[in-house]
C-alpha positions in Angstrom: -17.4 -21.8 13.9 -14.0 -22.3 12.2 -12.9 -20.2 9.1 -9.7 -20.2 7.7 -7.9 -15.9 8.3 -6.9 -15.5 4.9 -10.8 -16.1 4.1 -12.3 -13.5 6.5 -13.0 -11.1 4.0 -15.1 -13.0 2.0 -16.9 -14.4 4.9 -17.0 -11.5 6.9 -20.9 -10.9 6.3 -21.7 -14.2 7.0 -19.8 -14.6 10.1 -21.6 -11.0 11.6 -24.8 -12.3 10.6 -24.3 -15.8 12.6 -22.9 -14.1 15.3 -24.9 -10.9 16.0 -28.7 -10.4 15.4 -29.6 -8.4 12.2 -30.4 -5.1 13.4 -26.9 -5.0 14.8 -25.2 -6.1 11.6 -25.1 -2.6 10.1 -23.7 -0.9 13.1 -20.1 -3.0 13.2 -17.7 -1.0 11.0 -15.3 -2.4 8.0 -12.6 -2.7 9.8 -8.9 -1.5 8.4 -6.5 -3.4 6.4 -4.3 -5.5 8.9 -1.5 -7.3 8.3 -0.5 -5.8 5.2 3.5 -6.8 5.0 5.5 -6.0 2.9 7.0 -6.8 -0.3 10.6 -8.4 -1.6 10.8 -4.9 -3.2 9.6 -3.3 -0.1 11.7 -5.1 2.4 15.0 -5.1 0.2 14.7 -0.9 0.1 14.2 -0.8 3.8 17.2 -2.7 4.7 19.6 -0.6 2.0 18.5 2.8 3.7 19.0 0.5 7.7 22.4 -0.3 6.5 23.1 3.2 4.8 22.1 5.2 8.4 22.0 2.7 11.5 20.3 5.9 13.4 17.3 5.6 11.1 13.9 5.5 12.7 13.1 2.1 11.6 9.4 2.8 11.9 9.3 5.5 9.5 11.2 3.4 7.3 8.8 0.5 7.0 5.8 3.2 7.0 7.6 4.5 3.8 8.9 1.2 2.1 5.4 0.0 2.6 4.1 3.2 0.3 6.8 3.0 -2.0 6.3 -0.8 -3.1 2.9 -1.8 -1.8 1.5 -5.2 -2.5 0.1 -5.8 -6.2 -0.3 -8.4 -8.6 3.1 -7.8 -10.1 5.3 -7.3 -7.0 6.7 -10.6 -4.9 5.7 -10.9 -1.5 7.9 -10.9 1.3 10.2 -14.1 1.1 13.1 -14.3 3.7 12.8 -18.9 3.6 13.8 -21.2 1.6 10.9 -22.4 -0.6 11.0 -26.1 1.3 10.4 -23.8 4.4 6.6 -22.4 2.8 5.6 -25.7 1.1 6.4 -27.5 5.0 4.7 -24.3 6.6 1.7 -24.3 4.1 1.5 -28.5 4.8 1.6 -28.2 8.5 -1.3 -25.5 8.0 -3.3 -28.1 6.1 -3.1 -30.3 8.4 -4.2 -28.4 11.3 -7.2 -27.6 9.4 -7.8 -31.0 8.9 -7.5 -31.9 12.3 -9.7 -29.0 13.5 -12.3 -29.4 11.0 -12.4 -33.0 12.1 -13.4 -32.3 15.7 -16.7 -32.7 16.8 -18.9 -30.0 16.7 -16.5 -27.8 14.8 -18.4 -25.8 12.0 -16.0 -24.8 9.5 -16.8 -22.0 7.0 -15.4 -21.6 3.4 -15.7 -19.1 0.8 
């Protein structure tokens, strides 16, 4: 069984159901947000205040850029490439799903 990450969410309920037997289902809890990132916003704050006090706890400042500018529909995600750089990464990630969804006995699950 194959799924693409950015699609476990939505498959999430499927996946536990094919994988564990239904009484069991229940019992596995939502797990946290993971990989949250940051944001242009986020990540353009955190370096002013790095460059403004290079004894800064670095951790604490990510923790609090995170809070300040948290992903939403009207903030820019994180972008440190070149745009040729995510339109080869986001090919190159297309083709290995292709290639892995065209192995034998590979299941792959969509939305």
């Amino acid at each position: 069984m194959l799924w693409r990450y950015e699609d476990y969410g939505a498959l999430r309920p499927q996946i536990l159901a094919r994988l564990l037997t239904p009484e069991l289902v229940p019992a596995i809890p939502e797990p946290p947000p993971a990989n949250m990132g940051l944001t242009q916003m986020a990540y353009d704050w955190l370096i002013a205040r790095a460059m403004e006090d290079s004894d800064a706890d670095l951790r604490s400042l990510v923790r609090e850029a995170w809070r300040k500018f948290p992903k939403t529909g009207d903030r820019a995600g994180l972008r440190l490439l070149e745009d040729d750089e995510y339109r080869r990464s986001a090919e190159a990630y297309a083709a290995d799903l292709a290639a892995l969804r065209a192995m034998t006995g590979v299941e792959f699950l969509a939305p």
